[in-house]
N, C-alpha and C positions, 0 to 999 in steps of 0.2 A: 256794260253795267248789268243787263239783265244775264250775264252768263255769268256774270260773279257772284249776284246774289242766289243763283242757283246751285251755285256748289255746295253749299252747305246742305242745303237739301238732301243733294245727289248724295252725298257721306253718308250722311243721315238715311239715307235710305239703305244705300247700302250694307251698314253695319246689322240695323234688324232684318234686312235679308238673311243675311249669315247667322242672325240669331235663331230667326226660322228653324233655317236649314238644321242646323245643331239640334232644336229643339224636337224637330223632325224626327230627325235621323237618328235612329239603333245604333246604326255601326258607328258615327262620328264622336257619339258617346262612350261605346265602349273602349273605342282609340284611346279618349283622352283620361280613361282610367287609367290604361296600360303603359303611359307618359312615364309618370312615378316611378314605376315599377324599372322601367328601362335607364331611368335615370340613376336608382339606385343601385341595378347591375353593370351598371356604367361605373360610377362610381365606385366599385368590387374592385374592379377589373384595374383601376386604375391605383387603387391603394396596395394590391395587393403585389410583393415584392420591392415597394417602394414605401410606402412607411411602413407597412406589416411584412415580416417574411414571408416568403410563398411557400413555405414548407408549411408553418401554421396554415396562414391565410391562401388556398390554393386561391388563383385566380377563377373566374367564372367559366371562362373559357376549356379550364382542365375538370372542374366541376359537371358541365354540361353532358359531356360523355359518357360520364358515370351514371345519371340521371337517367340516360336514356338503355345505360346496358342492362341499371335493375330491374327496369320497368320489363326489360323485352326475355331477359335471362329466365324470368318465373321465381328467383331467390327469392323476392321481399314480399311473394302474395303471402306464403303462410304465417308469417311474422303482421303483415297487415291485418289479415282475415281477423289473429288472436286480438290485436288490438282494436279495432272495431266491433267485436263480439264483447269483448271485456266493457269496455267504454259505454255502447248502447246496451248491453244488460245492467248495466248497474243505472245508467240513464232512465231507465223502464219501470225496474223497480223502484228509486229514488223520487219518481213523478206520482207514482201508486205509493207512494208512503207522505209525501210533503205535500200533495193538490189538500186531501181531503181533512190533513191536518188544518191547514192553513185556512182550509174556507170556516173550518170548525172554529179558530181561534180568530176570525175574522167576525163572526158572529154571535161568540159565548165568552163574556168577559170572565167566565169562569176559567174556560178553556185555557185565555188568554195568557189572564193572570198566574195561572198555575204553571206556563211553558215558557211565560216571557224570561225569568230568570235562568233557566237552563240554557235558552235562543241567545242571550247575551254570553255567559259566559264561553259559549263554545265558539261563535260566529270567531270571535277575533283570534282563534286560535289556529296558529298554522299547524295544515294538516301533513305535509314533507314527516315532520316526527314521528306519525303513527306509521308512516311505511315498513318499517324492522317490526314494529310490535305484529300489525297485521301479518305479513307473512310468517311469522315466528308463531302465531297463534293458529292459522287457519293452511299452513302452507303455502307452496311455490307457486298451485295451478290457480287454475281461472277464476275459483272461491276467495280468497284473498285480492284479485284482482277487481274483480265485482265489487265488493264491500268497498274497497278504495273506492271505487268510481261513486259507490252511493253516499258513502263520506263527502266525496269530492261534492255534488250535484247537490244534498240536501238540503241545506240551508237558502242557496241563494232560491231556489223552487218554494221554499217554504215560508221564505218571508216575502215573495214577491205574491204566492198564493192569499195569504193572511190583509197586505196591504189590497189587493185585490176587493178581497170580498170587504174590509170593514169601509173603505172608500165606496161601497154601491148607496146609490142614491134609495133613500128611506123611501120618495116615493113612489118607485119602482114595487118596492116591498109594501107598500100600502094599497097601491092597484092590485097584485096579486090576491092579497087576502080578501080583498072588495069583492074579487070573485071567486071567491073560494076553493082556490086552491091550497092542496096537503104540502105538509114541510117536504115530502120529496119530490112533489112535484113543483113548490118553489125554488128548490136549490136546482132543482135540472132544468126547468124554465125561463128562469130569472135571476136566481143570483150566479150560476156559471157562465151564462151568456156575457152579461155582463162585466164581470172578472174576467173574461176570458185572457183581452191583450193585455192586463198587467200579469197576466199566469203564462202566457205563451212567453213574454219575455224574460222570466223567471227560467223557463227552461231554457229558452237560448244560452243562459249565464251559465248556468247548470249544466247542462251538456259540454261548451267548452272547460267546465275546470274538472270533469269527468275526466274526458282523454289527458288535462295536464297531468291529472296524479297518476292515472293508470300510466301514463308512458313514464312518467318520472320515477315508478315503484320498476317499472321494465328495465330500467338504466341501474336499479341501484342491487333487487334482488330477483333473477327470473332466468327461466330457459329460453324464452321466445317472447315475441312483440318486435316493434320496431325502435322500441328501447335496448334492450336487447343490443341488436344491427350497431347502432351507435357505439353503444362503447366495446364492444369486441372490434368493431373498423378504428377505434379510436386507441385500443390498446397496440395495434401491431401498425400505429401511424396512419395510416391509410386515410389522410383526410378528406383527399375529393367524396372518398366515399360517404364519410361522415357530413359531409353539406349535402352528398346527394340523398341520403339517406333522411337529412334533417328535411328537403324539399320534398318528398313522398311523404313527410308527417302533415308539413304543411297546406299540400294540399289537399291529403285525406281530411283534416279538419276543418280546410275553406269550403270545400265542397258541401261536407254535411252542415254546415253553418248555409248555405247558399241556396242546398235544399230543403232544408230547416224554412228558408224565409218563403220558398214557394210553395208549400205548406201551410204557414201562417196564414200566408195571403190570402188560400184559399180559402181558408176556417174564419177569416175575418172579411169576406166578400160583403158580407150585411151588413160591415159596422162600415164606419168614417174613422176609425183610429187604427194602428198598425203595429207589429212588434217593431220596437225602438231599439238603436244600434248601429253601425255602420251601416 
């Protein structure tokens, strides 16, 4: 009797051992991130030539070697470099043009009012159609490319800036003037601290839909990027190379998204709030 009532224990104990352990443990966590991932190239691997053609759909397997020739050949760094340079220069400029808006229209219903109609009409507008007009107006090089990205980046920065600062607590702003502190020394004291993580996750957005349009303008009008790579691999079939090419996009933008967050992190050591997102 007394070993059967103990089994349940013994389970029981067991299980939050192992929960521990997980909890613990670095590696055992980032294993089970990488679960998905293996499941869905499993998954690839298994579709591909059996309900999808392998001529479209190569398998992962025929994909993988290509992956690893761009990386080692040097072809895909000058096409990367231009699309990372395009992407964070308009990302730069786009954060210097939308922060300081944003906290302005956060705090001057003047501001506000006067921008709010322009911010609606344009937010819902897809930006894929200005790709021909910009290049057509500014050219093929890296000036056109920029403007995209700042296109791309401004808005979700700017309204994430705006919500930001009109959401800071009033009496945040009524301690400051208690002590008399200047309007620029309250906005760089108190209300950008504040705003910070609804403004950092503003640029997170912002910066991913930078690189969408810059690579998307790469694919449609351009000499070089890794838009570009894609459909010149795509025009003469070559499609391992077009997936392995599409995984060097991939994870030029997980990475910067990754280290975007260790970043954050850092700039947000003082608060108890985080940039929000995967």
């Amino acid at each position: 009797m007394q070993t059967q009532e103990n089994q349940p224990n013994q389970a029981w104990w067991t299980k939050a051992t192992l929960k521990q352990l997980y909890v613990r443990s670095n590696a055992l966590q980032s294993i089970s991130k990488l679960i998905p991932i293996a499941v869905l190239l499993l998954f690839w691997e298994v579709l591909s030539g059996t309900a999808v053609p392998a001529a479209v759909l190569p398998p992962f397997s025929e994909v993988s070697p290509e992956i690893i020739t761009l990386g080692t050949s040097g072809d895909i760094y000058d096409h990367l470099y231009d699309t990372l340079f395009r992407g964070l220069a308009g990302l730069f400029v786009a954060i210097a043009i939308a922060v300081p808006l944003g906290m302005a229209m956060g705090r001057s219903e003047w501001v506000a009012r006067n921008l709010n109609p322009i911010i609606s009409l344009t937010y819902p507008l897809p930006k894929s159609p200005l790709i021909p007009l910009v290049v057509f107006w500014l050219g093929m090089g890296h000036l056109s490319r920029i403007t995209l990205a700042v296109i791309g980046g401004l808005l979700p920065i700017l309204i994430s800036s705006y919500n930001g600062a009109e959401n800071i607590q009033e009496e945040l702003l009524w301690v400051s003037q208690s002590f008399g502190l200047s309007s620029i020394e309250e906005t760089y004291k108190v209300m950008i601290p504040a705003a910070l993580p609804t403004v950092l996750t503003g640029v997170r957005i912002g910066m991913i839909f930078s690189f969408i349009i810059v690579i998307s303008s790469e694919m449609i009008m351009a000499n070089s990027g890794l838009g570009v790579m894609v459909v010149q691999f795509g025009q003469y079939g070559q499609y391992p190379k077009v997936f392995a090419t599409v995984f060097w996009i991939a994870l030029l933008v997980a990475g910067l998204d990754r280290l975007y967050l260790l970043i954050s992190s850092y700039l947000l050591r003082w608060s108890d709030q985080e940039v929000s997102g995967l």
